[in-house]
C-alpha positions as CSV (number, residue, x, y, z in Angstrom):
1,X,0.0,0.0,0.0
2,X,1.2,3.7,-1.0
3,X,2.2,6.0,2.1
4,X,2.2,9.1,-0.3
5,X,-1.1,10.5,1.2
6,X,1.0,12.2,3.9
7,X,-0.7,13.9,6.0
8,X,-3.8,11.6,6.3
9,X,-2.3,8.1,6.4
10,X,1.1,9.5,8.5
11,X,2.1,7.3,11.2
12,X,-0.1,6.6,14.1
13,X,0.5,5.4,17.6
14,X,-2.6,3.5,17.1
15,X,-1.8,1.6,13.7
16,X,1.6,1.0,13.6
17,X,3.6,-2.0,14.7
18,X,7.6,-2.2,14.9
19,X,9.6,-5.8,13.4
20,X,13.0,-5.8,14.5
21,X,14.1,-9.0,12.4
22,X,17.9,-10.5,12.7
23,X,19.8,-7.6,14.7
24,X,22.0,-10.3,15.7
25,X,25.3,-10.4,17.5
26,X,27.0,-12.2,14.7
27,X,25.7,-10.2,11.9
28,X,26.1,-6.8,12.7
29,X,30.1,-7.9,12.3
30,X,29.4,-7.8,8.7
31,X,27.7,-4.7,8.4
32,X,29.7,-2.3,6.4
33,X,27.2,0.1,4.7
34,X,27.4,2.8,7.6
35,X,28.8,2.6,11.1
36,X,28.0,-0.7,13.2
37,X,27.4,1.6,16.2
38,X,24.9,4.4,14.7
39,X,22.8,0.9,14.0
40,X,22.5,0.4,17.0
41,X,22.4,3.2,18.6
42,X,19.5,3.8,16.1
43,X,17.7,0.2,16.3
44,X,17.3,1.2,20.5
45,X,16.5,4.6,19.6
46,X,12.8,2.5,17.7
47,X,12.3,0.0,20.8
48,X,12.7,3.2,23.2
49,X,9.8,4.9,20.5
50,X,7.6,1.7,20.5
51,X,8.0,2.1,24.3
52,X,7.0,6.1,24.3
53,X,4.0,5.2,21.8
54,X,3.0,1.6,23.1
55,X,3.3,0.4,20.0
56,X,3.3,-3.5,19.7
57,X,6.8,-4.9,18.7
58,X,7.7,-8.7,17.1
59,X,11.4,-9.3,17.2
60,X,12.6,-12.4,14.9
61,X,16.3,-14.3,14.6
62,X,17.4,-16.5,11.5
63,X,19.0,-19.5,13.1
64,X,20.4,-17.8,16.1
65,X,21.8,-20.9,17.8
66,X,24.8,-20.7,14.7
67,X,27.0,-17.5,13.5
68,X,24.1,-15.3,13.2
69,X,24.5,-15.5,17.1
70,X,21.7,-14.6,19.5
71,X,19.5,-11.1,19.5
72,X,21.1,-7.8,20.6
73,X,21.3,-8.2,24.4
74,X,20.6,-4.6,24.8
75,X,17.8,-4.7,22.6
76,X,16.4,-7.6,24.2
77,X,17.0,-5.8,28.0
78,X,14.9,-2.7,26.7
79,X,11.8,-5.2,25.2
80,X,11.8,-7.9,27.5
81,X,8.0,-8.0,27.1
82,X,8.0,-8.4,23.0
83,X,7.0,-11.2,21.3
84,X,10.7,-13.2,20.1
85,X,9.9,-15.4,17.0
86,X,13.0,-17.7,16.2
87,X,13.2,-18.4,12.4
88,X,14.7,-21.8,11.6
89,X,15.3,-21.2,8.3
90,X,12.7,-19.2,6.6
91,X,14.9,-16.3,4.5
92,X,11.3,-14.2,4.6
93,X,10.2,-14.1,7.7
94,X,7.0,-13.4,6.3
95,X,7.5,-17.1,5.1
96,X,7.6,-18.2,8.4
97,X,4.1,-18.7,9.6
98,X,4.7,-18.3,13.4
99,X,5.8,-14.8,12.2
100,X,3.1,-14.1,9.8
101,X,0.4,-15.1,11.9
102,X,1.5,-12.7,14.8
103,X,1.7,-9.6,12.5
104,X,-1.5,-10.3,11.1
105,X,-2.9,-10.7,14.7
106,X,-1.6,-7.1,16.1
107,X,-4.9,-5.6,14.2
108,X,-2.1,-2.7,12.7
109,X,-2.1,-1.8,9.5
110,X,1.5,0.2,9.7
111,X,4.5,-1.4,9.9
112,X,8.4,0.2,10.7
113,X,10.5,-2.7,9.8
114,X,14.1,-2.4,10.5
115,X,16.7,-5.3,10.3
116,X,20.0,-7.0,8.7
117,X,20.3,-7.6,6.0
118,X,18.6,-4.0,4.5
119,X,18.7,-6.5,1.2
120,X,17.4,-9.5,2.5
121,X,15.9,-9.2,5.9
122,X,14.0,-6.1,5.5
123,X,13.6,-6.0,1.3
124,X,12.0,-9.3,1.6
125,X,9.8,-9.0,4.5
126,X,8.9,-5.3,3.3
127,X,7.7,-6.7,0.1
128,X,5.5,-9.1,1.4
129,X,4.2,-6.7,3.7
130,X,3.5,-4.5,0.8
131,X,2.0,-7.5,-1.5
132,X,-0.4,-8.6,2.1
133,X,-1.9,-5.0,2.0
134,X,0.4,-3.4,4.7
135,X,1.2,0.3,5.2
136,X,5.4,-0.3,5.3
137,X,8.0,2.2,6.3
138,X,11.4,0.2,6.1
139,X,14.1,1.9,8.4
140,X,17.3,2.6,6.8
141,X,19.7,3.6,9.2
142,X,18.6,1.0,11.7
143,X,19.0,-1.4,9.4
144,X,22.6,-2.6,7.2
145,X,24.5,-4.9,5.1
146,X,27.5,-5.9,4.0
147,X,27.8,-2.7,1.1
148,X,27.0,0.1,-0.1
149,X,25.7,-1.1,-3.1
150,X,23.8,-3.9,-2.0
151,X,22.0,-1.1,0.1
152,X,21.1,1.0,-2.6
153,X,19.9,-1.8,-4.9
154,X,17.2,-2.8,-2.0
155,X,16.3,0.3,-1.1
156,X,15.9,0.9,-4.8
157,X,13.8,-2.2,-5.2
158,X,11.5,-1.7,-1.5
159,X,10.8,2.1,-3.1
160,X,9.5,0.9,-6.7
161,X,7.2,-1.3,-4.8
162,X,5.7,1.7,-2.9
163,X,7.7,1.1,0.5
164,X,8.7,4.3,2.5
165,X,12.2,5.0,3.5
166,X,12.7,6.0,6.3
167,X,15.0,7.1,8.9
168,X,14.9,7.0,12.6
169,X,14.4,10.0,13.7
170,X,11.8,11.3,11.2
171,X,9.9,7.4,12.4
172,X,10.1,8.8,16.4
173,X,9.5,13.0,15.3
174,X,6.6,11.5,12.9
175,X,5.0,9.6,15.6
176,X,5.5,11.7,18.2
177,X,3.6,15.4,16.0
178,X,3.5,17.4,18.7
179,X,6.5,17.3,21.5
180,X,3.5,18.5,24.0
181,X,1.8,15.2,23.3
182,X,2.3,11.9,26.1
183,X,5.5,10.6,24.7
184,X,7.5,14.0,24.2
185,X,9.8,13.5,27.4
186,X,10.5,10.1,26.4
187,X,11.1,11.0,22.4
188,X,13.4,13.6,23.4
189,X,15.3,11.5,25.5
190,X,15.7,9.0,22.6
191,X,16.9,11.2,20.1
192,X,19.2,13.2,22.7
193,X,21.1,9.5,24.0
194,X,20.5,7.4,20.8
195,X,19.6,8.8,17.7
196,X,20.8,12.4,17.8
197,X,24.0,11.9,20.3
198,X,25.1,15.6,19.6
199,X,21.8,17.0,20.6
200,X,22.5,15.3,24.2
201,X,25.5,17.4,24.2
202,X,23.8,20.1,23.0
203,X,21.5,20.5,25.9
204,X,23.8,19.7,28.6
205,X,25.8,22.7,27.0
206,X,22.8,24.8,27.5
207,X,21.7,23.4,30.5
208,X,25.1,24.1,32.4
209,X,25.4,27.7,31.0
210,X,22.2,28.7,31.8
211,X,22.9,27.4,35.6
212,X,26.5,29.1,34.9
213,X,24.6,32.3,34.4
214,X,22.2,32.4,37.1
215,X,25.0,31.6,39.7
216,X,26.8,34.6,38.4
């Protein structure tokens, strides 16, 4: 489904879902698109928004008991709660039916997908999100793969097939519309430690010399 009727079909607290599928330990050694750490940096910086906006969120692995290695610890820590689905094999997770079945029982009709491989992982289960009638924004920067190219080429492929890039600040700023809305505090705090680390600095800059100035 198109998301080019911006503003009427933006995303919604109350339609959207996040999938988080294969940030694993072993492959985000392989990632070499952008920087390993901005990843995930960024991939917390969406569980701590699906945490601000209650948003449901499925996590998925690709045979995690071999190299792939197990689910970001970290990421795990911050969704203990979230439904894990361990793919055996399935390349698609939306092959998998365990998967498939729990999306379709969320009752949302917007998903943020985010994941590694961008061109495999998240182009493949973008796609069949797309063909099953889903509203998709895939999630660039919390996402990678092994190059450049291979990044382009799915990000290409997932935007001809009317899937929304995305990035993840414009995902939490989207979400969030107004930062006097219930979930400001917490957005702000995600973008200020995760996604936007400078901005952190920025207001403890600020902070201290407005506490400079009214000690003076």
């Amino acid at each position: 489904m198109s998301t080019k009727s911006y503003p009427a079909d933006r995303l919604s607290g109350d339609r959207a879902a996040i999938l988080l599928v294969d940030h694993q330990v072993g492959l985000i050694l392989g990632v070499e698109d952008h920087d390993k750490e901005e990843l995930r940096r960024n991939v917390l910086a969406l569980a701590k928004a699906a945490k601000a906006h209650d948003l449901p969120v499925i996590l998925s692995t690709s045979a995690d008991d071999g190299p792939n290695g197990p689910i970001l610890p970290e990421l795990l820590a911050l969704l203990p709660d979230a439904q894990l689905i361990r793919r055996p094999g399935e390349i698609d997770a939306f092959d998998n039916e365990e998967f498939k079945s729990a999306v379709r029982e969320l009752g949302r009709d917007q998903l943020i997908i985010a994941g590694i491989s961008t061109d495999v992982c998240v182009s493949f289960a973008s796609l069949s999100a797309v063909a099953e009638g889903y509203t998709v924004h895939a999630v660039t920067d919390a996402s990678g793969t092994w190059s450049t190219l291979a990044a382009d080429a799915a990000i290409t492929r997932m935007h001809d097939a009317g899937v929304t890039i995305n990035s993840t600040v414009a995902v939490a700023a989207e979400l969030q519309r107004d930062w006097r809305l219930p979930g400001g505090y917490e957005t702000a705090e995600l973008m200020a430690s995760n996604a936007l680390p400078f901005y952190g600095s920025l207001v403890t800059f600020v902070t201290q010399q407005a506490e400079a100035t009214a000690d003076a």
